[in-house]
SEGU-510114 format. One line per field, with one value per atom (N, C-alpha, C): residue number from 1; residue in one letter; chain; atom name; x, y, z. Coordinates in pm, 1 decimal, decimal comma. Layout:
! SEGU-510114
i <- c(NUM:...) $
aa <- c(a:...) $
ch <- c(A:...) $
at <- c(CA:...) $
u <- c(X:...) $
v <- c(Y:...) $
w <- c(Z:...) $
This chain:
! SEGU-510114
i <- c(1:1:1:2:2:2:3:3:3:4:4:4:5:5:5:6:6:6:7:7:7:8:8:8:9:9:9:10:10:10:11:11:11:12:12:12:13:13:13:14:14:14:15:15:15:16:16:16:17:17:17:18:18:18:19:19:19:20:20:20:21:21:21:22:22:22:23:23:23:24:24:24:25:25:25:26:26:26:27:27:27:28:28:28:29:29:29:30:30:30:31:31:31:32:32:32:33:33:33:34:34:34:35:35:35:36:36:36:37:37:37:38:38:38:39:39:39:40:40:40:41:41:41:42:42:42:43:43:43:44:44:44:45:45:45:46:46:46:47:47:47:48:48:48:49:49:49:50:50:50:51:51:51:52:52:52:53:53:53:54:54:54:55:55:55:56:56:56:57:57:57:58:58:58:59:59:59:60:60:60:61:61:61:62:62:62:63:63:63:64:64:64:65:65:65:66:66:66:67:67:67:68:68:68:69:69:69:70:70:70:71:71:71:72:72:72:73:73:73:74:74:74:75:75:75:76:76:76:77:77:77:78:78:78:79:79:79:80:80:80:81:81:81:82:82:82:83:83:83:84:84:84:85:85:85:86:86:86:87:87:87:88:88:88:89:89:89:90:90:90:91:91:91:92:92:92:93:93:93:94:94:94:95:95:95:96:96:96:97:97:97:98:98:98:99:99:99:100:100:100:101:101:101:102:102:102:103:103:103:104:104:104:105:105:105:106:106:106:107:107:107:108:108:108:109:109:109:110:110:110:111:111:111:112:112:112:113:113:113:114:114:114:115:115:115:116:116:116:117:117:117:118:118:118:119:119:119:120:120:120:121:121:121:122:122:122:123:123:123:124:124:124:125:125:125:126:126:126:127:127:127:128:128:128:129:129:129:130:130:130:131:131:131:132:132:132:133:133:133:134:134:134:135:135:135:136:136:136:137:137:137:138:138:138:139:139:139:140:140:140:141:141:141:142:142:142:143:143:143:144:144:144:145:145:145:146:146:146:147:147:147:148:148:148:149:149:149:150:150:150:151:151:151:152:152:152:153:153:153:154:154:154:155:155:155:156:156:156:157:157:157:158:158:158:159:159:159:160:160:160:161:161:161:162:162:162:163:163:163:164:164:164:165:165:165:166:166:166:167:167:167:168:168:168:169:169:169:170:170:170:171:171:171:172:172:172:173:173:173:174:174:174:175:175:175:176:176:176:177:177:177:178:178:178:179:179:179:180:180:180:181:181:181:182:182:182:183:183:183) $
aa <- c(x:x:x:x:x:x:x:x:x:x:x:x:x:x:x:x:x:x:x:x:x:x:x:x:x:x:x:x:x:x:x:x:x:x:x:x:x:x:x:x:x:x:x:x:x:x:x:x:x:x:x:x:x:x:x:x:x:x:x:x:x:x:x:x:x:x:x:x:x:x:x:x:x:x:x:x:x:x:x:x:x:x:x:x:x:x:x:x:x:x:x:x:x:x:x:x:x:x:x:x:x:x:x:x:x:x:x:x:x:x:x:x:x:x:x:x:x:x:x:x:x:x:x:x:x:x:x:x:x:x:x:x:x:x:x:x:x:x:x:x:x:x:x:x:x:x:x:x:x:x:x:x:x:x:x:x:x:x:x:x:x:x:x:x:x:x:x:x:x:x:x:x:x:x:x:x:x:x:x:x:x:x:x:x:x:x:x:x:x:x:x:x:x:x:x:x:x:x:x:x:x:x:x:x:x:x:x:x:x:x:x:x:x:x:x:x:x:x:x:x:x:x:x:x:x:x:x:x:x:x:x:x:x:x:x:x:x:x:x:x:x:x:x:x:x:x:x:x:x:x:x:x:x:x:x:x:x:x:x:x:x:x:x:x:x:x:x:x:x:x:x:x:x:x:x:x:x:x:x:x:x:x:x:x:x:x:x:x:x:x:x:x:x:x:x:x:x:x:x:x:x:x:x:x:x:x:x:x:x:x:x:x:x:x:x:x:x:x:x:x:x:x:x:x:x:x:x:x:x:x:x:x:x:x:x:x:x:x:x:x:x:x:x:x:x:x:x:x:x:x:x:x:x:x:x:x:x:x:x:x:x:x:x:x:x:x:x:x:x:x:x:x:x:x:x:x:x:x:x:x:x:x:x:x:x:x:x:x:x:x:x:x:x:x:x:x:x:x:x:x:x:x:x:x:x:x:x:x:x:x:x:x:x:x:x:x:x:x:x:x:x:x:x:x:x:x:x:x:x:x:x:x:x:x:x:x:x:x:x:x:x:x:x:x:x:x:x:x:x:x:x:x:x:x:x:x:x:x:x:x:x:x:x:x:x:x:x:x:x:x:x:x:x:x:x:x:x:x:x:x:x:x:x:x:x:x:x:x:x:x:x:x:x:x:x:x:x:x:x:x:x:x:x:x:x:x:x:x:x:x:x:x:x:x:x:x:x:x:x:x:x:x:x:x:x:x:x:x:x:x:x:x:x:x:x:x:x:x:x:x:x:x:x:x:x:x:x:x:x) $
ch <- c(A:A:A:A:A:A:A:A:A:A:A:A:A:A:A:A:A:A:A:A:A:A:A:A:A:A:A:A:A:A:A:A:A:A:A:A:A:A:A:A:A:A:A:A:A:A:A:A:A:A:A:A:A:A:A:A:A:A:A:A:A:A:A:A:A:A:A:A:A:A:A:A:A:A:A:A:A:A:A:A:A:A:A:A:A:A:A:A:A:A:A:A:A:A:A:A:A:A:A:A:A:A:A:A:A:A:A:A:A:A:A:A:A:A:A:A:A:A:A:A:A:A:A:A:A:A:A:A:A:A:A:A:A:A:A:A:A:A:A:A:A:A:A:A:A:A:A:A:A:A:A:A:A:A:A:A:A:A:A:A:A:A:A:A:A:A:A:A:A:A:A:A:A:A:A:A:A:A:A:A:A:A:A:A:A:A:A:A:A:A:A:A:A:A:A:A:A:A:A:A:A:A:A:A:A:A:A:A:A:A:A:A:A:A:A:A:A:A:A:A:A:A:A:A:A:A:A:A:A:A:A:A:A:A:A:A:A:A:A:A:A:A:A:A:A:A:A:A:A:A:A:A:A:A:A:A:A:A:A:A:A:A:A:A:A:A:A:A:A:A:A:A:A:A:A:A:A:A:A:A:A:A:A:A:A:A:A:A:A:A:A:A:A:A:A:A:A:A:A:A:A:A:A:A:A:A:A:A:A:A:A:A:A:A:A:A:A:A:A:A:A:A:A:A:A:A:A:A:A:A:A:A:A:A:A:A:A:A:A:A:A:A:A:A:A:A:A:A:A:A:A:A:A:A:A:A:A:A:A:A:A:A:A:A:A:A:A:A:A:A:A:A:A:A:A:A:A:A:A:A:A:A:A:A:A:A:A:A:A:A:A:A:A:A:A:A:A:A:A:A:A:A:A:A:A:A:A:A:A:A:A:A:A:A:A:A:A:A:A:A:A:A:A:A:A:A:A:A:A:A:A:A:A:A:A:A:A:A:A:A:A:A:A:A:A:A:A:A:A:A:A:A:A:A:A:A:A:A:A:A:A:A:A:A:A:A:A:A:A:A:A:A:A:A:A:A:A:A:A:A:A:A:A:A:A:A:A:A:A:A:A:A:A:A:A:A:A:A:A:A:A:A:A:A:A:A:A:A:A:A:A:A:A:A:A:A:A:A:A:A:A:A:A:A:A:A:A:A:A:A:A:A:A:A:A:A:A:A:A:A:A:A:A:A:A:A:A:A:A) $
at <- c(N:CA:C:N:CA:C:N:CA:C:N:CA:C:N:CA:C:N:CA:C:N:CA:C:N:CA:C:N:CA:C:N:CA:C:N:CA:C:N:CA:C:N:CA:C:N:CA:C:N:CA:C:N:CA:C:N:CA:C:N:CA:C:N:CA:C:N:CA:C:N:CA:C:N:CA:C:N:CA:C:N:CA:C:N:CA:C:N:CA:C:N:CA:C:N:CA:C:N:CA:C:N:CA:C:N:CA:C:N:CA:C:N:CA:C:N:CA:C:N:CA:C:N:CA:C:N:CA:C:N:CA:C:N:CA:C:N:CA:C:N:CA:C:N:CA:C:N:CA:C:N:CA:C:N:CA:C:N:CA:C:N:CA:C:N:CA:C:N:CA:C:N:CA:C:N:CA:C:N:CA:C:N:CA:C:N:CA:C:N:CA:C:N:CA:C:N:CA:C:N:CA:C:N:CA:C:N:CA:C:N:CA:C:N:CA:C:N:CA:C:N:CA:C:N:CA:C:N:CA:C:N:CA:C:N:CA:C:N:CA:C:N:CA:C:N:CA:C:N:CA:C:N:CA:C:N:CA:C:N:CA:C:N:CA:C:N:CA:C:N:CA:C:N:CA:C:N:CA:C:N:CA:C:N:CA:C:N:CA:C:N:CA:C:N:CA:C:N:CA:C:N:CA:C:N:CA:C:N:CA:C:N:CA:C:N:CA:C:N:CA:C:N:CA:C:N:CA:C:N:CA:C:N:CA:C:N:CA:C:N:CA:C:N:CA:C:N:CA:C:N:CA:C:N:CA:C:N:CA:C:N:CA:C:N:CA:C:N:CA:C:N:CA:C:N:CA:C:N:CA:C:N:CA:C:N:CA:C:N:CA:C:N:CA:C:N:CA:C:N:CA:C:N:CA:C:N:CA:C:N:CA:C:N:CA:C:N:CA:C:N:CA:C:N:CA:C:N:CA:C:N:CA:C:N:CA:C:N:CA:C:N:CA:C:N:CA:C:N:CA:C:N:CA:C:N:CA:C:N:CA:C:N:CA:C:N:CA:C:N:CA:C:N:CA:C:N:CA:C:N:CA:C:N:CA:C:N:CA:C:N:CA:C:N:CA:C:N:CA:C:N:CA:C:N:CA:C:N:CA:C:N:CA:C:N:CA:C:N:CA:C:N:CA:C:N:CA:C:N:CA:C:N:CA:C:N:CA:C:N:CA:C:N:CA:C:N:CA:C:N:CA:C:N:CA:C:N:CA:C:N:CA:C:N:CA:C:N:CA:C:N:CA:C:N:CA:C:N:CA:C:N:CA:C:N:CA:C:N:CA:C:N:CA:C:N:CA:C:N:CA:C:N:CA:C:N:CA:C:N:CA:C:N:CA:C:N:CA:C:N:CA:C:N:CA:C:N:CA:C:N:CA:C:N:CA:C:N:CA:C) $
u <- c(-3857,8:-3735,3:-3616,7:-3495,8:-3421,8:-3272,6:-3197,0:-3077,5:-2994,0:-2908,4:-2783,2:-2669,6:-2663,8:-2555,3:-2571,0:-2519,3:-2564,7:-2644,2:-2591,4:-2652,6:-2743,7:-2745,7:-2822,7:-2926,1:-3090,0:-3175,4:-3232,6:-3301,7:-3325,8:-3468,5:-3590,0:-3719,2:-3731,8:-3771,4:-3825,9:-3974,3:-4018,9:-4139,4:-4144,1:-4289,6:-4315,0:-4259,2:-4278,0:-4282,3:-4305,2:-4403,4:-4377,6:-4255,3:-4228,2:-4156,4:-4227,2:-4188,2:-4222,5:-4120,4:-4106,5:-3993,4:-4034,5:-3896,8:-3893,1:-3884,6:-3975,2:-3889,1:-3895,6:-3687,6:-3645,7:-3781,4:-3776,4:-3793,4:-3757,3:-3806,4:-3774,7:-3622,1:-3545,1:-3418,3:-3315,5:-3364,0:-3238,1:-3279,8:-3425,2:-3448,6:-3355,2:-3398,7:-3358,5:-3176,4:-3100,3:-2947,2:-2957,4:-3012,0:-2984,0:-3026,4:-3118,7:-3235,7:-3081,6:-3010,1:-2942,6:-2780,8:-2748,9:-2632,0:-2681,0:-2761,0:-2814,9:-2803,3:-2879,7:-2930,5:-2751,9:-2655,8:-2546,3:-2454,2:-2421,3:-2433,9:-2425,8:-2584,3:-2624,5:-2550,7:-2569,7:-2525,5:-2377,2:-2319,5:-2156,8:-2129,6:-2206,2:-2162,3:-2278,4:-2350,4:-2501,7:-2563,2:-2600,0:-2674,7:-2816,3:-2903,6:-3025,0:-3035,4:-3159,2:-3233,9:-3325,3:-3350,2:-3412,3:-3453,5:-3578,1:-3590,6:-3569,7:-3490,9:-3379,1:-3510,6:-3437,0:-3509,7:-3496,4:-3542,2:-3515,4:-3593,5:-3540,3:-3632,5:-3728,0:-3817,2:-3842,7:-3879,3:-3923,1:-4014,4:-4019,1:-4007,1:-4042,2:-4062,0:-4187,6:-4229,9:-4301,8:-4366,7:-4473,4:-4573,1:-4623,4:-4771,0:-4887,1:-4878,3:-4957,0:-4991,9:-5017,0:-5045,0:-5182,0:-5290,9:-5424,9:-5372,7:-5283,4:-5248,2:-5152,1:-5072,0:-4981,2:-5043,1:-5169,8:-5227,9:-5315,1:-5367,6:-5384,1:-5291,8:-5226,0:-5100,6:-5088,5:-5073,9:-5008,6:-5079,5:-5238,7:-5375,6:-5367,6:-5398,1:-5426,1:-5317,3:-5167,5:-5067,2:-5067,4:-5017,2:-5007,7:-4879,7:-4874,7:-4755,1:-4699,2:-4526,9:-4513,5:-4497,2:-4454,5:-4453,2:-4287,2:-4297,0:-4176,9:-4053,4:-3961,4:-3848,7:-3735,8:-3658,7:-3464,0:-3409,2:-3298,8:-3177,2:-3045,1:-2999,0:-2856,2:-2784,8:-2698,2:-2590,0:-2453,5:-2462,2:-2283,6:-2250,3:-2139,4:-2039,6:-2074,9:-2031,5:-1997,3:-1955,9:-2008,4:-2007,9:-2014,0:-1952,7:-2004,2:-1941,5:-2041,1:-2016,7:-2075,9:-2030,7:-2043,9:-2194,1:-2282,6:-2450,5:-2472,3:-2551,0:-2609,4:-2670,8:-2782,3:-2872,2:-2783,9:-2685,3:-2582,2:-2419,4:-2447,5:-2313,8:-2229,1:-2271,1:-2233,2:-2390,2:-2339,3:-2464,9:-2407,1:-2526,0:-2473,2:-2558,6:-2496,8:-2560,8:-2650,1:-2707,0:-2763,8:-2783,6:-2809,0:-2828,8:-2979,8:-3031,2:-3138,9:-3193,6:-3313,9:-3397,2:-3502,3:-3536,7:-3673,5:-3748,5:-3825,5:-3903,4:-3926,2:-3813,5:-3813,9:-3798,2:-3756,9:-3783,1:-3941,8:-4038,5:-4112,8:-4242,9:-4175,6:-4288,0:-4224,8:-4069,1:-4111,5:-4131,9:-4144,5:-4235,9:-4362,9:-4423,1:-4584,7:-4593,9:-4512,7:-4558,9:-4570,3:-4414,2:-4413,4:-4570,9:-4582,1:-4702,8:-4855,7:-4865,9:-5000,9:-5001,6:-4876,0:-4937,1:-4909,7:-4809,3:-4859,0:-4755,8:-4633,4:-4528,9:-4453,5:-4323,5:-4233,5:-4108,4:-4022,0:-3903,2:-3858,9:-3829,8:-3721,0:-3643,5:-3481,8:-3414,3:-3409,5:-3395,3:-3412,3:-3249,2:-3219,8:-3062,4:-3036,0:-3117,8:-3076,1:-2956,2:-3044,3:-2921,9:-3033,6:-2929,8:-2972,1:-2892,1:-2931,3:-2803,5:-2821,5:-2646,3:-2609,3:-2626,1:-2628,0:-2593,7:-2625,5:-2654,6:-2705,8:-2604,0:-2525,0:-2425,1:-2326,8:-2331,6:-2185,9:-2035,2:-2007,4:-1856,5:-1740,0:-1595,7:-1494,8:-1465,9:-1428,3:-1428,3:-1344,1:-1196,5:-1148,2:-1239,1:-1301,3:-1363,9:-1503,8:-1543,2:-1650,4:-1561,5:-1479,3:-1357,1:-1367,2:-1335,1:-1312,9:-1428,7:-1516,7:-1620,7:-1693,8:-1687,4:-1704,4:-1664,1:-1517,9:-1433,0:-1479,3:-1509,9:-1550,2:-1694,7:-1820,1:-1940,5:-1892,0:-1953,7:-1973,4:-2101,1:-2182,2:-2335,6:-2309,9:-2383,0:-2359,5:-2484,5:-2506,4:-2619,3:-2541,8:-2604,6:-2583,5:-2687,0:-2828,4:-2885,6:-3031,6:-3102,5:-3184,5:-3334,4:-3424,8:-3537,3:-3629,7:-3765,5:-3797,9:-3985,0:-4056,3:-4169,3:-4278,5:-4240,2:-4399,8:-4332,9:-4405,5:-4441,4:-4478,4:-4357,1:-4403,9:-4419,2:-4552,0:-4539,2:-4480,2:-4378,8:-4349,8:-4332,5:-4398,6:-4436,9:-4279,1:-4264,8:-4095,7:-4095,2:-3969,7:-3908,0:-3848,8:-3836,2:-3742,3:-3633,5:-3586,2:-3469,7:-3402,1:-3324,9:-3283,6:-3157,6:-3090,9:-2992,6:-2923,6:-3057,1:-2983,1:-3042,2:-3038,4:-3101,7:-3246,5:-3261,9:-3386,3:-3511,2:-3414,9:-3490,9:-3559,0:-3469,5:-3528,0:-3630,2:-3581,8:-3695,2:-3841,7:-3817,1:-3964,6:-4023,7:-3985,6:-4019,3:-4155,7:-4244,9:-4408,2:-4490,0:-4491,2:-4532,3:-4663,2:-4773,1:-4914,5:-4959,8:-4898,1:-4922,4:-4856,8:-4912,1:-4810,6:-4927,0:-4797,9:-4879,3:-4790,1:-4835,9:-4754,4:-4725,2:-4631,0:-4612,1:-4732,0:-4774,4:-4811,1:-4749,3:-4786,1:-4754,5:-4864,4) $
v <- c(-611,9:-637,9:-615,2:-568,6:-575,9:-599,2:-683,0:-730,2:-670,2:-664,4:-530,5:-636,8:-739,8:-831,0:-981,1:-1083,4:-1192,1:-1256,4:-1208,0:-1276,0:-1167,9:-1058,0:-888,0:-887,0:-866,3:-828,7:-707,1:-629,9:-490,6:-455,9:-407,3:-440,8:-291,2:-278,7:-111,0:-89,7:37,6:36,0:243,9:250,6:426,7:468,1:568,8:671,3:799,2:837,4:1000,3:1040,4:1180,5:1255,7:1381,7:1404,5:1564,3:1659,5:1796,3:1822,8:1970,2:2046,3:2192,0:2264,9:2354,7:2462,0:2577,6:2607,0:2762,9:2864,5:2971,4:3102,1:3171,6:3266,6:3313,8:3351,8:3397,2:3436,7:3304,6:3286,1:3146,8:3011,4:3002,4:2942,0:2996,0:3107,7:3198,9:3133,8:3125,5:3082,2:2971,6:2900,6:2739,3:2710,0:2705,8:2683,7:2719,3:2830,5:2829,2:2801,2:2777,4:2657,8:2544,3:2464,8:2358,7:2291,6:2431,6:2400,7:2444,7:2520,7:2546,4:2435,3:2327,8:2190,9:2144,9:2134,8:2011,9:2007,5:2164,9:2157,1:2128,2:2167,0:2134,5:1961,6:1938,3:1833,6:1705,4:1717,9:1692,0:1583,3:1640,4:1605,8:1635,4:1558,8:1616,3:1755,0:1843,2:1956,6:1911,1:1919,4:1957,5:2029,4:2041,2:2158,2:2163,8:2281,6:2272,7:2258,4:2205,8:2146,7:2062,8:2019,3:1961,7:1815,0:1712,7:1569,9:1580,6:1658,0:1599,7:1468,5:1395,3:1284,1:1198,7:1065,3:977,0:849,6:811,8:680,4:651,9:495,8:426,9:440,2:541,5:573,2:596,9:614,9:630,6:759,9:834,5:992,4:1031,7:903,4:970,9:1036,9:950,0:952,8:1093,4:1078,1:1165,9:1328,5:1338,3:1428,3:1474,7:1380,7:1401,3:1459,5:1432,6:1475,3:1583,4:1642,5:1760,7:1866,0:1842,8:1928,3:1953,4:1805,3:1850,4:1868,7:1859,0:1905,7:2046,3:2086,0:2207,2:2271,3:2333,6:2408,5:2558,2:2501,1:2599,6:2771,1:2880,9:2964,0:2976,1:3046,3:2977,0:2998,3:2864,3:2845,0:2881,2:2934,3:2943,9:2879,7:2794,2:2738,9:2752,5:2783,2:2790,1:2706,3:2800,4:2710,8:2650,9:2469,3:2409,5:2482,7:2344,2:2349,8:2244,0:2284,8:2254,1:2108,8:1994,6:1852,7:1757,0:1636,9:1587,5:1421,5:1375,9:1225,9:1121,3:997,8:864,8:876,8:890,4:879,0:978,5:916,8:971,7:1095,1:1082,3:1216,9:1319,3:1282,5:1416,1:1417,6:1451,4:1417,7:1558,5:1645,7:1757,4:1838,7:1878,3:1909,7:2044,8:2083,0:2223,3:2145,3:2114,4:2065,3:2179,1:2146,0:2255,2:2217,6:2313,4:2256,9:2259,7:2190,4:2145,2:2217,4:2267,1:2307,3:2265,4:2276,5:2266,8:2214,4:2315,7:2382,5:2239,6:2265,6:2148,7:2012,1:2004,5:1863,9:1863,9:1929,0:1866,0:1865,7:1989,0:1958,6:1811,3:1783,9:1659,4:1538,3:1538,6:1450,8:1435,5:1571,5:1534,1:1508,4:1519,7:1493,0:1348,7:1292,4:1113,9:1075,9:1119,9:1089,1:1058,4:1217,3:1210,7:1112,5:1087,0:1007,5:869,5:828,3:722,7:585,3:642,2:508,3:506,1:444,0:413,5:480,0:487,0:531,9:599,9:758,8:843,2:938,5:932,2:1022,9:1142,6:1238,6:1395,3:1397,0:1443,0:1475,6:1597,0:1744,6:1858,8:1879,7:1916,7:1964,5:1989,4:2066,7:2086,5:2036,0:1956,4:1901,4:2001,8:1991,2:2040,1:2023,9:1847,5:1793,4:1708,6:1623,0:1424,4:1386,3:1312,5:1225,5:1176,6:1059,8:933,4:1069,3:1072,8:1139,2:1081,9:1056,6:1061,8:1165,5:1106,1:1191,1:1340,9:1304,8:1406,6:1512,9:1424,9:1544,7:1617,9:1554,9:1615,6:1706,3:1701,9:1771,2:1938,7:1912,6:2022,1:2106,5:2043,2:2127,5:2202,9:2132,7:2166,3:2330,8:2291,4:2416,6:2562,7:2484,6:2628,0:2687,9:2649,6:2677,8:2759,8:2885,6:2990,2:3000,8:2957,4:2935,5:3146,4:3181,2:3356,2:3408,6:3303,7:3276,9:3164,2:3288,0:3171,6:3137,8:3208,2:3114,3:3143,5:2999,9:3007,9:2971,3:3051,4:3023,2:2964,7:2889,7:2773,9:2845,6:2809,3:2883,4:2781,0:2670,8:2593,3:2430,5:2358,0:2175,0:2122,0:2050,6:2035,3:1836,8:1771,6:1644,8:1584,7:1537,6:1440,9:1314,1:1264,3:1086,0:1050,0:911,3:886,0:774,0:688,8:539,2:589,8:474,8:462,1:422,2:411,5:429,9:500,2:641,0:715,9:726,4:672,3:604,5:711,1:735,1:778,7:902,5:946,3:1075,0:1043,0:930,5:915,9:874,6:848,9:818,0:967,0:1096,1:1218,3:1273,7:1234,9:1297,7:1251,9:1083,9:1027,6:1111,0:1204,0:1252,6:1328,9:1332,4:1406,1:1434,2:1584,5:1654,2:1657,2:1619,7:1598,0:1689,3:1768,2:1867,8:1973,3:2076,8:2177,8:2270,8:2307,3:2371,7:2532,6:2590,1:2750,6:2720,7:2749,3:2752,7:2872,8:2903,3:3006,9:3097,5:3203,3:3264,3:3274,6) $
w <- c(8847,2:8919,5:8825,6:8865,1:8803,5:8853,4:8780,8:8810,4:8835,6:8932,2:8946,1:8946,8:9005,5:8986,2:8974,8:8996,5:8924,2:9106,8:9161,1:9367,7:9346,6:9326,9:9444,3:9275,7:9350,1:9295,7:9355,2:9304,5:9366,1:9271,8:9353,1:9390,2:9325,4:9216,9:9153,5:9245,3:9274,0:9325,3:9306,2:9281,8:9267,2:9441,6:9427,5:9575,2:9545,2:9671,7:9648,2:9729,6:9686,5:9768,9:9804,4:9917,8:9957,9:9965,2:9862,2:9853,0:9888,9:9988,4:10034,6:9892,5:9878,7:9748,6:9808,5:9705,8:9760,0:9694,1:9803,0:9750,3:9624,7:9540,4:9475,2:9421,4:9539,7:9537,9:9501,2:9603,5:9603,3:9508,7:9450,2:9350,4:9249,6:9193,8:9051,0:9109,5:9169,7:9185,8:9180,8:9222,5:9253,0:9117,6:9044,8:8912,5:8821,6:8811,0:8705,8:8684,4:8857,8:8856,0:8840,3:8850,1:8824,9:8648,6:8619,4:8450,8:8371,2:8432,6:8359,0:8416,7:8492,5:8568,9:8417,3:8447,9:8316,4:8176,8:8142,6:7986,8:8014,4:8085,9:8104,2:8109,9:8168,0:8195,0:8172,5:8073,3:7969,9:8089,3:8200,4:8278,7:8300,1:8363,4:8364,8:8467,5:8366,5:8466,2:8591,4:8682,7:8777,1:8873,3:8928,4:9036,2:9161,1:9155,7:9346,6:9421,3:9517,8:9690,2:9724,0:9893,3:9987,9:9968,0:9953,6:10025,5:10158,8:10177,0:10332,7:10375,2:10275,4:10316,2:10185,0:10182,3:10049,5:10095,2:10039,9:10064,4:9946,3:9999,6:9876,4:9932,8:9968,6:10004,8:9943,7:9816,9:9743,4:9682,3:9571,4:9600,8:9648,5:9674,8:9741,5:9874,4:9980,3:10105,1:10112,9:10002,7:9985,6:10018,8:9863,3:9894,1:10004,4:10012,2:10203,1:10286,6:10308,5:10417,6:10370,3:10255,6:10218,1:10237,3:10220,8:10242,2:10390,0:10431,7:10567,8:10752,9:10679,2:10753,0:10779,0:10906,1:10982,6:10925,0:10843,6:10769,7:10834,7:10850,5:10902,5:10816,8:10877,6:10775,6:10711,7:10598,4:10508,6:10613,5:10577,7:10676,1:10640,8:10704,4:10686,1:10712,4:10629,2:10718,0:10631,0:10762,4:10719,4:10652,7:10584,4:10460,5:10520,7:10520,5:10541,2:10434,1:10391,0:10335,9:10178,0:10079,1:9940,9:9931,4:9926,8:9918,6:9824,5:9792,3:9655,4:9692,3:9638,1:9666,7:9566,3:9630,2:9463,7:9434,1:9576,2:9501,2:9413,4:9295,9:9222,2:9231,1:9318,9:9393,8:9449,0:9497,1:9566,6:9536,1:9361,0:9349,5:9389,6:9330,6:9402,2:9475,9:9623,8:9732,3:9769,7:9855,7:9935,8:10099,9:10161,7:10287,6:10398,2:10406,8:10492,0:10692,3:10783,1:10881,0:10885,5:11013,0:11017,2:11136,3:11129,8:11231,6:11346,4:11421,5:11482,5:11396,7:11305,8:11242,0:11147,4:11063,9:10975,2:11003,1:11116,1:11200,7:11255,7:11276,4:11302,9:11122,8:11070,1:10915,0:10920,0:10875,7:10817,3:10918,8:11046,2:11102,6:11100,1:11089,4:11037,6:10936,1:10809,3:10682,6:10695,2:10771,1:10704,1:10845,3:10942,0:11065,5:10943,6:10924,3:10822,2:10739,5:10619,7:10506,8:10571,4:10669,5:10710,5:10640,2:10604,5:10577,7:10620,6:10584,1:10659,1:10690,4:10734,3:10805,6:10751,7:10728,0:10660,4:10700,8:10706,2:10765,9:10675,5:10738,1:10661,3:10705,9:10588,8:10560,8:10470,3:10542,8:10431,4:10379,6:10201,1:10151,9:9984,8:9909,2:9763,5:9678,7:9578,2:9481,9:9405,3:9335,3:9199,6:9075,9:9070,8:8967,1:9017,9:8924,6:8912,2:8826,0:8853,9:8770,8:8810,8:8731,7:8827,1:8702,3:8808,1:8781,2:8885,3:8834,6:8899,8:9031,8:9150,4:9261,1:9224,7:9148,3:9129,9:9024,1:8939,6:8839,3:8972,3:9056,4:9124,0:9228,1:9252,2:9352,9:9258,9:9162,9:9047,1:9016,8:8964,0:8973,7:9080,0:9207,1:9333,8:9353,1:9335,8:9318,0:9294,7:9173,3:9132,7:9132,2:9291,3:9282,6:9390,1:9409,1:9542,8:9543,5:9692,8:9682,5:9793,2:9741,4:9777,1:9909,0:9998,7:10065,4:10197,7:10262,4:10417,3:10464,9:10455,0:10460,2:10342,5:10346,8:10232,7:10262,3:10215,0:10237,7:10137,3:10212,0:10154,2:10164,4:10036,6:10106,2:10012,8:9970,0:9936,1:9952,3:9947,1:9931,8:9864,3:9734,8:9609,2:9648,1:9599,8:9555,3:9438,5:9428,9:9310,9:9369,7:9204,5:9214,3:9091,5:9182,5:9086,2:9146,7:9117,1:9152,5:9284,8:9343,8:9483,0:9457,0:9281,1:9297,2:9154,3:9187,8:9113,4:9034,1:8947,9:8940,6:8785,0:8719,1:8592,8:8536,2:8455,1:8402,6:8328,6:8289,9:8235,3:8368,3:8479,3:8604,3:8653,5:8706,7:8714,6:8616,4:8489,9:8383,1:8388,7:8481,5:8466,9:8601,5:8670,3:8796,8:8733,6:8804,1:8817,3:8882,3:8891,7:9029,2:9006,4:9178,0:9179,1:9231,4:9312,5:9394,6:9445,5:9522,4:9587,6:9661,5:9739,0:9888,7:9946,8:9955,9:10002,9:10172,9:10213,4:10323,2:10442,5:10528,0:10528,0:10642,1:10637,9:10732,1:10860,5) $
């Protein structure tokens, strides 16, 4: 457990996530605004993609679901708009819209493994880091994502905390699995 204020306690616990990964193309872009992100601004690296799904399910269940879900073949969706906000996880985002498609993978994913409640809210972060709104305004600025829309073609498992707060939190992230979309 750990203390956040002297009333509010807040309950650490693992989770997996099930995460969309870009394609080749739009990986190789996202992968190296990301990593030139970091050094600018000595944030952690991580690998672009989507949340579909995160719970405390366990990774036996996890891997279950991931084996034996009906996968669709690799998906497109279109690119919003350039976003950035106080959470940690999306300080600067590229929002994406949402499909069919990807509305029902990630209903079978959270159906199969079998926990609890998760809203799918596409999008790809930039960057992980508590920054000033105006300094996240600025950097914002100056990203042109060169893609309207982006495709997604495997299902990576990572095991991590349910709650992501700092850079040594992403680094403890550890992927169990992965799955190709198919055609």
């Amino acid at each position: 457990m750990v203390e956040t204020s002297a009333s509010t306690r807040r309950e650490l616990f693992e989770v997996i996530a099930f995460w969309l990964l870009l394609a080749a193309e739009e990986d190789a872009f996202f992968r190296s605004a990301i990593e030139q992100l970091a050094a600018e601004q000595r944030a952690p690296v991580f690998e672009p993609h989507v949340t579909l799904y995160a719970s405390d399910i366990g990774e036996e269940r996890a891997l279950a679901a991931l084996k034996d879900s009906d996968v669709p073949p690799p998906l497109e969706l279109n690119v919003g708009s350039l976003y950035h906000s106080e959470k940690f996880t999306k300080t600067i985002f590229v929002r994406l819209y949402s499909s069919s498609s990807l509305q029902r993978l990630g209903e079978e994913l959270q159906a199969r493994a079998g926990g609890g409640a998760y809203e799918l809210n596409p999008h790809v972060s930039l960057i992980y880091k508590d920054m000033p709104a105006d300094e996240r305004a600025e950097v914002a600025q100056r990203i042109t994502v060169p893609f309207k829309r982006i495709r997604f073609d495997r299902l990576k498992l990572i095991h991590g905390s349910n709650s992501t707060k700092t850079a040594a939190d992403v680094e403890g992230w550890r992927a169990i699995g992965e799955r190709a979309l198919t055609r």
